[in-house]
mmCIF file of the N, C-alpha and C atoms, coordinates in Angstrom:
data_MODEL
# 
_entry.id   MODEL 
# 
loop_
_atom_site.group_PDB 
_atom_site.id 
_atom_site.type_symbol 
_atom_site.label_atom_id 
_atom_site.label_alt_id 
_atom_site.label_comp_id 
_atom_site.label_asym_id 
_atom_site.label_entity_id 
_atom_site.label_seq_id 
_atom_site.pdbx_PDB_ins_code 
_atom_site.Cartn_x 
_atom_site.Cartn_y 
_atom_site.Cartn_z 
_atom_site.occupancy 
_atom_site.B_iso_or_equiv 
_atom_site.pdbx_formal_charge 
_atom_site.auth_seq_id 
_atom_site.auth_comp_id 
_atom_site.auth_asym_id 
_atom_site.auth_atom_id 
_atom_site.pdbx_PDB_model_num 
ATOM 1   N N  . UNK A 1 1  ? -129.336 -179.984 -124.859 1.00 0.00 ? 1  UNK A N  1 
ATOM 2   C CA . UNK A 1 1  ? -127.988 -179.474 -124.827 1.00 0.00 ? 1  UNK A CA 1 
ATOM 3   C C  . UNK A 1 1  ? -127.551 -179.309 -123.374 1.00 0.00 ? 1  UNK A C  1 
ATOM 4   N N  . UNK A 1 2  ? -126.520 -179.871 -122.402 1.00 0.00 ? 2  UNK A N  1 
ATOM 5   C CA . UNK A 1 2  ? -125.871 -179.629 -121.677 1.00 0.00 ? 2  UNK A CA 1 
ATOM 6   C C  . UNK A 1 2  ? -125.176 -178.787 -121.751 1.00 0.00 ? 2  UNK A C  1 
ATOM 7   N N  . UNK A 1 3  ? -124.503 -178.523 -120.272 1.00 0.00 ? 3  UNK A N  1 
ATOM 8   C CA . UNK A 1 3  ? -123.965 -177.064 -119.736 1.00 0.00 ? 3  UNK A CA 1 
ATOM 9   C C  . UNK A 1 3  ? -122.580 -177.798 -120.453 1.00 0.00 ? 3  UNK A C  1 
ATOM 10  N N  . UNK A 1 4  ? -121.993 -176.168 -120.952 1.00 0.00 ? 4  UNK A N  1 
ATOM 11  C CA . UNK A 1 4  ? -120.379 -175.958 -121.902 1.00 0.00 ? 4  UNK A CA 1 
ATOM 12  C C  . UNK A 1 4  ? -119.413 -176.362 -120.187 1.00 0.00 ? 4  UNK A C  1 
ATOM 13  N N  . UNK A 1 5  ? -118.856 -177.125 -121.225 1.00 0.00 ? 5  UNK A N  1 
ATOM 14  C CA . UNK A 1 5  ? -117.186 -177.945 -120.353 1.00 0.00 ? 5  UNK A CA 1 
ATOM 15  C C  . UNK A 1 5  ? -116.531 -177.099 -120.659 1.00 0.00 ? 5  UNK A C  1 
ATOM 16  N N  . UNK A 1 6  ? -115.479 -176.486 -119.408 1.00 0.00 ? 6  UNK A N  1 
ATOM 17  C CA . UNK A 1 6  ? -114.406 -175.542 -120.036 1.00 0.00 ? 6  UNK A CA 1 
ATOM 18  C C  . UNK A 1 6  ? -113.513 -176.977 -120.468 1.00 0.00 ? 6  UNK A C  1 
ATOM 19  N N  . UNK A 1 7  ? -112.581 -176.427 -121.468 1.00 0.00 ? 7  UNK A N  1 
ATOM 20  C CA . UNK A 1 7  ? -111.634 -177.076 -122.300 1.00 0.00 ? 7  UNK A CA 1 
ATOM 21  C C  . UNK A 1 7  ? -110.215 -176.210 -121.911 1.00 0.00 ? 7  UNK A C  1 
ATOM 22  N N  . UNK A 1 8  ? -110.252 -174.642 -121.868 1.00 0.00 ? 8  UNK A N  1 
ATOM 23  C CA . UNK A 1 8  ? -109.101 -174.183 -121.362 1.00 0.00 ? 8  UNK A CA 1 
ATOM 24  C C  . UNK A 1 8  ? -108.928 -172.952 -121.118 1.00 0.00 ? 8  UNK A C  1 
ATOM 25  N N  . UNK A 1 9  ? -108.412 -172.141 -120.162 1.00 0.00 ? 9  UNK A N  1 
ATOM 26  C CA . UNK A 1 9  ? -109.124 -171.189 -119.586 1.00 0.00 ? 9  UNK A CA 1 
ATOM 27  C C  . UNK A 1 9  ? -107.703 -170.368 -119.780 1.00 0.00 ? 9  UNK A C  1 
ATOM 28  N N  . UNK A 1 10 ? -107.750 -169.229 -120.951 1.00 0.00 ? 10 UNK A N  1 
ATOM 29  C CA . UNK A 1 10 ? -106.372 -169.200 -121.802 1.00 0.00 ? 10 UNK A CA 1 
ATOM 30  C C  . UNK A 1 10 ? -106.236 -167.204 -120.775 1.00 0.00 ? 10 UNK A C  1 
ATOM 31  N N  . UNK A 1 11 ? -104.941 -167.517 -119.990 1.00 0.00 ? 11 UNK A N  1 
ATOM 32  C CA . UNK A 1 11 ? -105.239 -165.714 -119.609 1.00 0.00 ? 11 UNK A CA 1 
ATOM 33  C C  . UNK A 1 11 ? -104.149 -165.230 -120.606 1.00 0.00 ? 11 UNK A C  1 
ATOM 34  N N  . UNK A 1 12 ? -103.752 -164.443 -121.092 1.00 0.00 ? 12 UNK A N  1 
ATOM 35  C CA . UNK A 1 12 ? -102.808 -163.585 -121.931 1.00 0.00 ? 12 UNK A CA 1 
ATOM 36  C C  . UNK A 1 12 ? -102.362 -162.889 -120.563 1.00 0.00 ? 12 UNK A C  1 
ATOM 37  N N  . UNK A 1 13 ? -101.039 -163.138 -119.712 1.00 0.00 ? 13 UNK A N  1 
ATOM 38  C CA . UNK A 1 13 ? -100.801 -162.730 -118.497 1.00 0.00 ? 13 UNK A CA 1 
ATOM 39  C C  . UNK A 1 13 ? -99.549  -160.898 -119.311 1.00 0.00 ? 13 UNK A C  1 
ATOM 40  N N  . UNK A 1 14 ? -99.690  -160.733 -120.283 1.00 0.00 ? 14 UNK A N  1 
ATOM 41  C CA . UNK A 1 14 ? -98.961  -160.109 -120.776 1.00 0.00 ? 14 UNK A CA 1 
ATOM 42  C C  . UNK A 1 14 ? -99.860  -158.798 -121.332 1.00 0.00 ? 14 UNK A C  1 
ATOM 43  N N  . UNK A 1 15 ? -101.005 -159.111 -121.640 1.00 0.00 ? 15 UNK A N  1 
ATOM 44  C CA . UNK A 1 15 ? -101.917 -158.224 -122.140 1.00 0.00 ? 15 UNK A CA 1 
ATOM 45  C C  . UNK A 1 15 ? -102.514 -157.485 -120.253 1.00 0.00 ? 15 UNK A C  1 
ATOM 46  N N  . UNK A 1 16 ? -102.643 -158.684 -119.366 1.00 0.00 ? 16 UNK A N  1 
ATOM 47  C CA . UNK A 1 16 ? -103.416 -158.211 -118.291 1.00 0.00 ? 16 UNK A CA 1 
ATOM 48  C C  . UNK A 1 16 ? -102.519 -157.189 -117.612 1.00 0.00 ? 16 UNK A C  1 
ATOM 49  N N  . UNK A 1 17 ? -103.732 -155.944 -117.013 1.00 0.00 ? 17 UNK A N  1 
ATOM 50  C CA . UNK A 1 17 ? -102.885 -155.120 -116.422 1.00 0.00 ? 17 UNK A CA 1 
ATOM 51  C C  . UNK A 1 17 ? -103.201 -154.910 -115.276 1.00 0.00 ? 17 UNK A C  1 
ATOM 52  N N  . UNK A 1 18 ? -103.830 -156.712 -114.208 1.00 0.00 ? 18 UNK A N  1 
ATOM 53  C CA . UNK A 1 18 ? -103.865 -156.329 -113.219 1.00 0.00 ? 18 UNK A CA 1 
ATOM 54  C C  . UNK A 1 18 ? -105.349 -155.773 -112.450 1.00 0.00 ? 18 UNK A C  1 
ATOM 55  N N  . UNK A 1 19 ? -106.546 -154.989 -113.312 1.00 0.00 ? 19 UNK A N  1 
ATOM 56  C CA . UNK A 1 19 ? -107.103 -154.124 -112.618 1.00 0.00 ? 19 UNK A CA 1 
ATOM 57  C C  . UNK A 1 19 ? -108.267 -155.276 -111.675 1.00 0.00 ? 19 UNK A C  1 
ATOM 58  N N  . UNK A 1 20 ? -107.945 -156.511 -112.181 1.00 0.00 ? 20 UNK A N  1 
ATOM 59  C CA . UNK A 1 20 ? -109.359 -157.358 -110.990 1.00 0.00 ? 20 UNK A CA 1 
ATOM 60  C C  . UNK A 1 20 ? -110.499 -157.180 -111.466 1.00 0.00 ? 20 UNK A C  1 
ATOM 61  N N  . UNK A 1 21 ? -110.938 -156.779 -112.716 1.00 0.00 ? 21 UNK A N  1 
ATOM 62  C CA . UNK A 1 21 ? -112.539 -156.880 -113.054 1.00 0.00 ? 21 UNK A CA 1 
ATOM 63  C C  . UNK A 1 21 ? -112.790 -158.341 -113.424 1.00 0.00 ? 21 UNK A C  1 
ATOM 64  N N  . UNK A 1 22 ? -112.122 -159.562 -113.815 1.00 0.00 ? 22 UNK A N  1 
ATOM 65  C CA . UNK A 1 22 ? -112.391 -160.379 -113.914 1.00 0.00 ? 22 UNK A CA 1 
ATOM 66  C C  . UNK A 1 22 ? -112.930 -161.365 -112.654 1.00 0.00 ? 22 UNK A C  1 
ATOM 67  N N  . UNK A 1 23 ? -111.815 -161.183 -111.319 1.00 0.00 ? 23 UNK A N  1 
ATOM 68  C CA . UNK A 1 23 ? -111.984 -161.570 -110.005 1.00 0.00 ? 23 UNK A CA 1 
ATOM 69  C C  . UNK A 1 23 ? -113.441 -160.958 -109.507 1.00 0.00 ? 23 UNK A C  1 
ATOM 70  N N  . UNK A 1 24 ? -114.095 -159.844 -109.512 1.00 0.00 ? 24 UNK A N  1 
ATOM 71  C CA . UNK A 1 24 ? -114.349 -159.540 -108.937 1.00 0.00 ? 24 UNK A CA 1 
ATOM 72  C C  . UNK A 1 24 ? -116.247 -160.327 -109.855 1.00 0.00 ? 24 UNK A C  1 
ATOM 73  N N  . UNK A 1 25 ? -115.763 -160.258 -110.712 1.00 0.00 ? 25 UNK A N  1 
ATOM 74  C CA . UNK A 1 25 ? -117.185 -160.873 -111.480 1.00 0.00 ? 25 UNK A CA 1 
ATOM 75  C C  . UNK A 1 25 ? -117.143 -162.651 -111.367 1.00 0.00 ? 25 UNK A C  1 
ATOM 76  N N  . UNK A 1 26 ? -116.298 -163.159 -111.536 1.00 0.00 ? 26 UNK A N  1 
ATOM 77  C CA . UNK A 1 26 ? -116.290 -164.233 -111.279 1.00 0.00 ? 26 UNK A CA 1 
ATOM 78  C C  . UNK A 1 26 ? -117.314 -165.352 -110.089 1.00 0.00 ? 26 UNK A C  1 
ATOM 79  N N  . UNK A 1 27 ? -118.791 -165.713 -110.458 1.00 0.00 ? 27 UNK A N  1 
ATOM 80  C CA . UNK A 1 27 ? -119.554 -166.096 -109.574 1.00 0.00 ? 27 UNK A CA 1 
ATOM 81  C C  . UNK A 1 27 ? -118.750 -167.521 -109.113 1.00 0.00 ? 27 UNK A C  1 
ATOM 82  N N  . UNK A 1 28 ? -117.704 -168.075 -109.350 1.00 0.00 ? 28 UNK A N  1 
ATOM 83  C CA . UNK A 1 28 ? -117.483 -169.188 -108.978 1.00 0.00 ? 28 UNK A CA 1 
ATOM 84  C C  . UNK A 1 28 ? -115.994 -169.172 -108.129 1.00 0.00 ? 28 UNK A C  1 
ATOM 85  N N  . UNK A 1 29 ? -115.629 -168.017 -108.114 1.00 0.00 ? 29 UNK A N  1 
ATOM 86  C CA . UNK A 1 29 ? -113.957 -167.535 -107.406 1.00 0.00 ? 29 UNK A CA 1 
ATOM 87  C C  . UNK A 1 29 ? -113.135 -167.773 -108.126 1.00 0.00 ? 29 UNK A C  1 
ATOM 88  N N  . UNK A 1 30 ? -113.425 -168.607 -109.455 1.00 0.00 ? 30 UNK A N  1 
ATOM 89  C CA . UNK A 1 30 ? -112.085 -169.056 -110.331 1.00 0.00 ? 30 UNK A CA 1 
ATOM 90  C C  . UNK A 1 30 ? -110.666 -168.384 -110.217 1.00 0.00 ? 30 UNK A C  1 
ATOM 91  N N  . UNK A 1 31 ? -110.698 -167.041 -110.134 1.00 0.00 ? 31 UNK A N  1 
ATOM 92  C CA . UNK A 1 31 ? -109.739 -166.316 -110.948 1.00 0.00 ? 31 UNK A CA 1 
ATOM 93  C C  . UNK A 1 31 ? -109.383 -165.064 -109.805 1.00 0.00 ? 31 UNK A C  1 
ATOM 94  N N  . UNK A 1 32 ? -108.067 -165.297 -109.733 1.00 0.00 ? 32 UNK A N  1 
ATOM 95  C CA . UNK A 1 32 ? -107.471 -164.428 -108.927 1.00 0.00 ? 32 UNK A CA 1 
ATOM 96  C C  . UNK A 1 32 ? -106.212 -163.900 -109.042 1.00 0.00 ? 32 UNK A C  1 
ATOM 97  N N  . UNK A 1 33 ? -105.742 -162.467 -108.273 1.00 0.00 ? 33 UNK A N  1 
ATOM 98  C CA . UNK A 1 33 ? -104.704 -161.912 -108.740 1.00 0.00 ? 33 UNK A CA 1 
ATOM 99  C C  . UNK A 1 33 ? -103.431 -162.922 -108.177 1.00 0.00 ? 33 UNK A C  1 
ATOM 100 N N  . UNK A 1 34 ? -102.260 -162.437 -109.024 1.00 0.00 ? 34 UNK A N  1 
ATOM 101 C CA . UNK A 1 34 ? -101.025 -163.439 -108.409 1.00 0.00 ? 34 UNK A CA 1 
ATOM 102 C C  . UNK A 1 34 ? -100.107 -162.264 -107.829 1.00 0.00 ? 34 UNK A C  1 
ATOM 103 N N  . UNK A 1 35 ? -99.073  -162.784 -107.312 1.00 0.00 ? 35 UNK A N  1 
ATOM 104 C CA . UNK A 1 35 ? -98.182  -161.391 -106.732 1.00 0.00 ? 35 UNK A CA 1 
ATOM 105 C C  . UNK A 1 35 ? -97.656  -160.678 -107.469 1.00 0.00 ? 35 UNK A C  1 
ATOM 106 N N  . UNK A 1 36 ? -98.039  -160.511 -108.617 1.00 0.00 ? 36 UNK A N  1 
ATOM 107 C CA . UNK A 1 36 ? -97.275  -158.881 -109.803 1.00 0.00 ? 36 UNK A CA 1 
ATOM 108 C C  . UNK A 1 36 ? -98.911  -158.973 -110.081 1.00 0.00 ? 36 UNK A C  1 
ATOM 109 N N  . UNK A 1 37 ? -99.393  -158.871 -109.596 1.00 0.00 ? 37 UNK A N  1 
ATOM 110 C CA . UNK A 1 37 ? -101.246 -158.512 -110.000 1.00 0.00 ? 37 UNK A CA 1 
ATOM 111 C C  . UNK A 1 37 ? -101.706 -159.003 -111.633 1.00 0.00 ? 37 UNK A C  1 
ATOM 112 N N  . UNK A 1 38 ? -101.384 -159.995 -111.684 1.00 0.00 ? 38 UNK A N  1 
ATOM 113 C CA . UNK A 1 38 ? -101.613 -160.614 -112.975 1.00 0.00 ? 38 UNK A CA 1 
ATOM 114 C C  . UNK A 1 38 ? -103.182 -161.777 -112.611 1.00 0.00 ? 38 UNK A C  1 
ATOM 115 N N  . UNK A 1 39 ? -103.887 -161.719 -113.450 1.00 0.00 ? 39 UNK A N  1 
ATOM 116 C CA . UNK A 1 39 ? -104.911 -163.250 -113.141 1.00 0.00 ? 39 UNK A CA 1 
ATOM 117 C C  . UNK A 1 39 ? -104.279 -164.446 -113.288 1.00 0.00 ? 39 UNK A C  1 
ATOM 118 N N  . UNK A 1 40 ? -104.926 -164.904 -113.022 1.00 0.00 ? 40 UNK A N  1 
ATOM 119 C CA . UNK A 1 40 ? -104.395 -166.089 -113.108 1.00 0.00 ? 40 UNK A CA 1 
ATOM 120 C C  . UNK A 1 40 ? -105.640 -167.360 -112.396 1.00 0.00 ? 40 UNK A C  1 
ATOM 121 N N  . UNK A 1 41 ? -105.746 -168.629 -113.183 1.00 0.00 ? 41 UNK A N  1 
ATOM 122 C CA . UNK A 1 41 ? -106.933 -169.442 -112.713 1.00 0.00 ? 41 UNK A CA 1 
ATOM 123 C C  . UNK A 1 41 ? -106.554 -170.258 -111.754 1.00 0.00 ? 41 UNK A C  1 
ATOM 124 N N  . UNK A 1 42 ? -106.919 -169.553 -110.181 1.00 0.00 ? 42 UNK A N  1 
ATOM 125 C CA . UNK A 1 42 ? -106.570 -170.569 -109.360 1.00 0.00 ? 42 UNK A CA 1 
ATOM 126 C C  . UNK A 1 42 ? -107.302 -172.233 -108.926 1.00 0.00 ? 42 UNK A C  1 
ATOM 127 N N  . UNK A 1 43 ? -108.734 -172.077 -109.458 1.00 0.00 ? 43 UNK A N  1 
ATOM 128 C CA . UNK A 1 43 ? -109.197 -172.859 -109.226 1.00 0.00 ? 43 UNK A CA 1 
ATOM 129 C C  . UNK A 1 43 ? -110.144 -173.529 -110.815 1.00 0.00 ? 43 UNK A C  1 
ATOM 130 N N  . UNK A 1 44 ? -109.367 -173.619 -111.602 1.00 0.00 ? 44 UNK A N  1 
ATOM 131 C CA . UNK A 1 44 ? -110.341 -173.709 -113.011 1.00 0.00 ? 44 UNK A CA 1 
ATOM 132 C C  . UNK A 1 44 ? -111.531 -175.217 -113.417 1.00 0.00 ? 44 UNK A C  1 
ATOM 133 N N  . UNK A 1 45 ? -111.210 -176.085 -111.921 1.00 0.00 ? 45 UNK A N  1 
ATOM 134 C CA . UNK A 1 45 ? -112.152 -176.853 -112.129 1.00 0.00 ? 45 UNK A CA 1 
ATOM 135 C C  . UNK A 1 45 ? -113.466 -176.581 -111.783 1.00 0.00 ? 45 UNK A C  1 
ATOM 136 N N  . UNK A 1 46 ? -113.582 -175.808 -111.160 1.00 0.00 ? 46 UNK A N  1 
ATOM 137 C CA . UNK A 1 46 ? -114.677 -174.699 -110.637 1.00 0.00 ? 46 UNK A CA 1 
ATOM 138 C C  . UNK A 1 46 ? -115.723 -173.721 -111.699 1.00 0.00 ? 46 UNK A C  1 
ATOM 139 N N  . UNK A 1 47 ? -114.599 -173.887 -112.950 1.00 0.00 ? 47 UNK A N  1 
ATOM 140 C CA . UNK A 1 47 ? -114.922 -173.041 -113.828 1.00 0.00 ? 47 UNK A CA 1 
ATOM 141 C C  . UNK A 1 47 ? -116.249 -173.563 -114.451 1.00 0.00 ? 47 UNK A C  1 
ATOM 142 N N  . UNK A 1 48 ? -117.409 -172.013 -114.549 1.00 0.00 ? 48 UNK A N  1 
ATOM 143 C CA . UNK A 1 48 ? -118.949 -172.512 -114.982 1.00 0.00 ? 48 UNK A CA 1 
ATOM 144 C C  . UNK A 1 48 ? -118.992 -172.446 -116.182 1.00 0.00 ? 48 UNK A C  1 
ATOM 145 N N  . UNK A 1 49 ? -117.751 -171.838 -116.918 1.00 0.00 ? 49 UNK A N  1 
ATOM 146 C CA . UNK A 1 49 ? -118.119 -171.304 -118.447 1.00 0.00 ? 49 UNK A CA 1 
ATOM 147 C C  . UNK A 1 49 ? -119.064 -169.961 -118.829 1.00 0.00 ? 49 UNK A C  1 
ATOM 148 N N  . UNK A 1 50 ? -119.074 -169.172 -118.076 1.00 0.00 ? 50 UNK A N  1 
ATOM 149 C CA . UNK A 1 50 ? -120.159 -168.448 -117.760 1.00 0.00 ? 50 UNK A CA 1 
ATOM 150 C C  . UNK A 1 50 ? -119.892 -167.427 -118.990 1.00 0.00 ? 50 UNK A C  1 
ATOM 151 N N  . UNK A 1 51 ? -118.129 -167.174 -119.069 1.00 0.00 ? 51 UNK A N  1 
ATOM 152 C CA . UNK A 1 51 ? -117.824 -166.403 -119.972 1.00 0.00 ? 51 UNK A CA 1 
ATOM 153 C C  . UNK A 1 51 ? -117.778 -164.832 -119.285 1.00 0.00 ? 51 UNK A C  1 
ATOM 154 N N  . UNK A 1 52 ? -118.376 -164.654 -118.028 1.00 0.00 ? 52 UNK A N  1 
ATOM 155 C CA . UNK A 1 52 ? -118.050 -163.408 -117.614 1.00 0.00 ? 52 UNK A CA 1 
ATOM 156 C C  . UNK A 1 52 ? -116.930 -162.380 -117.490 1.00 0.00 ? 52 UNK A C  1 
ATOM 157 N N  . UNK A 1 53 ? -115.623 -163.298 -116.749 1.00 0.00 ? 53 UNK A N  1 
ATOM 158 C CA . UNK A 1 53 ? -114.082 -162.914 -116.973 1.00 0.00 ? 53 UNK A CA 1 
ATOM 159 C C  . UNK A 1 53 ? -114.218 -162.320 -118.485 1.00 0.00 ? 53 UNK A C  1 
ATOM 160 N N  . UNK A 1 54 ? -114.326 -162.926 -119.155 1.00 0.00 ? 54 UNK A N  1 
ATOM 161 C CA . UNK A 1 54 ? -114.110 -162.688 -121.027 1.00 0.00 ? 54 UNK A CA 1 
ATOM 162 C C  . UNK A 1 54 ? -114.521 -161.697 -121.177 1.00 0.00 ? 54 UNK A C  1 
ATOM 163 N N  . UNK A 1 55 ? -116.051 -161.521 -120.993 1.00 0.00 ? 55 UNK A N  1 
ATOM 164 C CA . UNK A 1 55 ? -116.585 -160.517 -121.496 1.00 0.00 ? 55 UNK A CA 1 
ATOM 165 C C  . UNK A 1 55 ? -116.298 -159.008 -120.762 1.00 0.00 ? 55 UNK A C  1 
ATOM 166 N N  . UNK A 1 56 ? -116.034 -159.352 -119.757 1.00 0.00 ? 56 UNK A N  1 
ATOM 167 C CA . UNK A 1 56 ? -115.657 -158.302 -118.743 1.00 0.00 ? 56 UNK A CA 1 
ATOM 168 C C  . UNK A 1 56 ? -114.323 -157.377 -119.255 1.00 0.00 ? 56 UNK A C  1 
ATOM 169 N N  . UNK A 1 57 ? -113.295 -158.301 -119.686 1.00 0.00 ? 57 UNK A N  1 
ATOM 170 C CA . UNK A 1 57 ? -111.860 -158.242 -119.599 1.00 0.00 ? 57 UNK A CA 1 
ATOM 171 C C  . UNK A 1 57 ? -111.794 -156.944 -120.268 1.00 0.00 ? 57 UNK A C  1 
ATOM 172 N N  . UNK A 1 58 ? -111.295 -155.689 -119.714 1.00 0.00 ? 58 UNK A N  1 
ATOM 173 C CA . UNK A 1 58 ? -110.509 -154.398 -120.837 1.00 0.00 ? 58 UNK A CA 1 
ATOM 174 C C  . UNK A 1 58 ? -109.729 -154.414 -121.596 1.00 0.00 ? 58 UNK A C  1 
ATOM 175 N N  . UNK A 1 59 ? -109.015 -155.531 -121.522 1.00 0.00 ? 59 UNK A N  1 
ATOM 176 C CA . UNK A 1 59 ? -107.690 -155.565 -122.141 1.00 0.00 ? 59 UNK A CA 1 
ATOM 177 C C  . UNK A 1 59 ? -107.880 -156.433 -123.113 1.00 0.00 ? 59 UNK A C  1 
ATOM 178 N N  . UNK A 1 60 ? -108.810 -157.460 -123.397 1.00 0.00 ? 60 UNK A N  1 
ATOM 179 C CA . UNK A 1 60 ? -109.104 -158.952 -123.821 1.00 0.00 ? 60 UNK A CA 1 
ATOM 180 C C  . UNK A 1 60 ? -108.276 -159.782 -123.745 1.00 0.00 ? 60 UNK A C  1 
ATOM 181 N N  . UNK A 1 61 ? -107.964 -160.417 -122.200 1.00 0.00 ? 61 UNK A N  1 
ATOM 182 C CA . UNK A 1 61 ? -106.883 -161.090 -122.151 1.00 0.00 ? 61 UNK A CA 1 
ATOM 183 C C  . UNK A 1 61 ? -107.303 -162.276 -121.671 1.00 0.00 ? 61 UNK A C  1 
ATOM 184 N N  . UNK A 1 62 ? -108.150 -162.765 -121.907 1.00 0.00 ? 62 UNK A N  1 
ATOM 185 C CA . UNK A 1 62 ? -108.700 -163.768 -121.155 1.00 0.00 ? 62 UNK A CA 1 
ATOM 186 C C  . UNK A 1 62 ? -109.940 -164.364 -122.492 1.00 0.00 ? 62 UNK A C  1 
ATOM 187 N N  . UNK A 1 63 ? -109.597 -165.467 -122.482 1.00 0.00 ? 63 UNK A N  1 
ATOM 188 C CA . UNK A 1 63 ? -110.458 -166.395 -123.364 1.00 0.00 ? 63 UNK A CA 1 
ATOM 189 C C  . UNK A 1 63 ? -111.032 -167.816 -122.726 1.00 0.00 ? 63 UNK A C  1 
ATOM 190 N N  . UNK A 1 64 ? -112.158 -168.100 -122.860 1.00 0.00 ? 64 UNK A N  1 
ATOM 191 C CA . UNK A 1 64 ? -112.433 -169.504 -122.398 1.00 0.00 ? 64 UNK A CA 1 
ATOM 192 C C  . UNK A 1 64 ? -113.236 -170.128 -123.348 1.00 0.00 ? 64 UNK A C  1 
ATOM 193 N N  . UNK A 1 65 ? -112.378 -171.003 -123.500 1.00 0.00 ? 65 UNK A N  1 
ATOM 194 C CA . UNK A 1 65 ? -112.356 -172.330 -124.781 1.00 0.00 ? 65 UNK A CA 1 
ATOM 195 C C  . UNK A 1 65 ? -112.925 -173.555 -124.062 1.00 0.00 ? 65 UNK A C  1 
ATOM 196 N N  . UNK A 1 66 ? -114.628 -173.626 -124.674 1.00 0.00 ? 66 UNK A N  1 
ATOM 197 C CA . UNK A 1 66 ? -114.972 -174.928 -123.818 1.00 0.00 ? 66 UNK A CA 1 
ATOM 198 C C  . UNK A 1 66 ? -115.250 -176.246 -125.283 1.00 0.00 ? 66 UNK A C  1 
ATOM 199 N N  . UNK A 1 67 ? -115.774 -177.541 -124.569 1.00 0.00 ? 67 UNK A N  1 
ATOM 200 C CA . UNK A 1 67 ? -114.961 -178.454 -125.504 1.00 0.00 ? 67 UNK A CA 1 
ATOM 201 C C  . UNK A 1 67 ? -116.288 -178.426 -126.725 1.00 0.00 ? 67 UNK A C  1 
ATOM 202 N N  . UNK A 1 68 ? -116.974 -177.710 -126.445 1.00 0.00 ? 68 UNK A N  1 
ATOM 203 C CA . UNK A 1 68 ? -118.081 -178.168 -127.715 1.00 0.00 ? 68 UNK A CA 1 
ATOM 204 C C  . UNK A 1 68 ? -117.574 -176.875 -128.815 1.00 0.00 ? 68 UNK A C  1 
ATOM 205 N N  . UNK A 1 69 ? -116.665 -175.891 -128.186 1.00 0.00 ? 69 UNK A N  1 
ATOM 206 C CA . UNK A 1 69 ? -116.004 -175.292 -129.891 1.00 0.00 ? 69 UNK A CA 1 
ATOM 207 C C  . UNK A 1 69 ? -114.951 -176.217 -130.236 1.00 0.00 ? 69 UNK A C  1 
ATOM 208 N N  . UNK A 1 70 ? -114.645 -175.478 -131.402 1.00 0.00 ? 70 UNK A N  1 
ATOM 209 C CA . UNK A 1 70 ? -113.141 -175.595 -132.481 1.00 0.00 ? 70 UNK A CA 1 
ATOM 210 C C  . UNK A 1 70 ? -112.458 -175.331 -132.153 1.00 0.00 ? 70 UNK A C  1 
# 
């Protein structure tokens, strides 16, 4: 089994409130605040699939859909 392909790196910019626990876990820099402190994936080819952002998220605003799900 090979390493999970992200497929799409979904933020709910409406649920996020901003606080950076996703940025700050992020081992690959993917994900950073924008100027109303929202995430946002600045660099998502970068993305390891690691799932950390996700699991991290307080709010659950952040999902990553890689291509071996549904």
């Amino acid at each position: 089994m090979g390493k999970p392909k992200l497929k799409k790196l979904h933020i709910r910019q409406e649920w996020c409130k901003g606080c950076g626990i996703c940025v700050h876990f992020c081992p690959e820099k993917v994900l950073e605040l924008d100027d109303k402190d929202k995430a946002f994936a600045a660099r998502p080819q970068d993305c390891i699939c690691c799932k950390l952002c996700e699991l991290r998220c307080p709010d659950l605003a952040i999902e990553v859909e890689t291509e071996d799900e549904s």
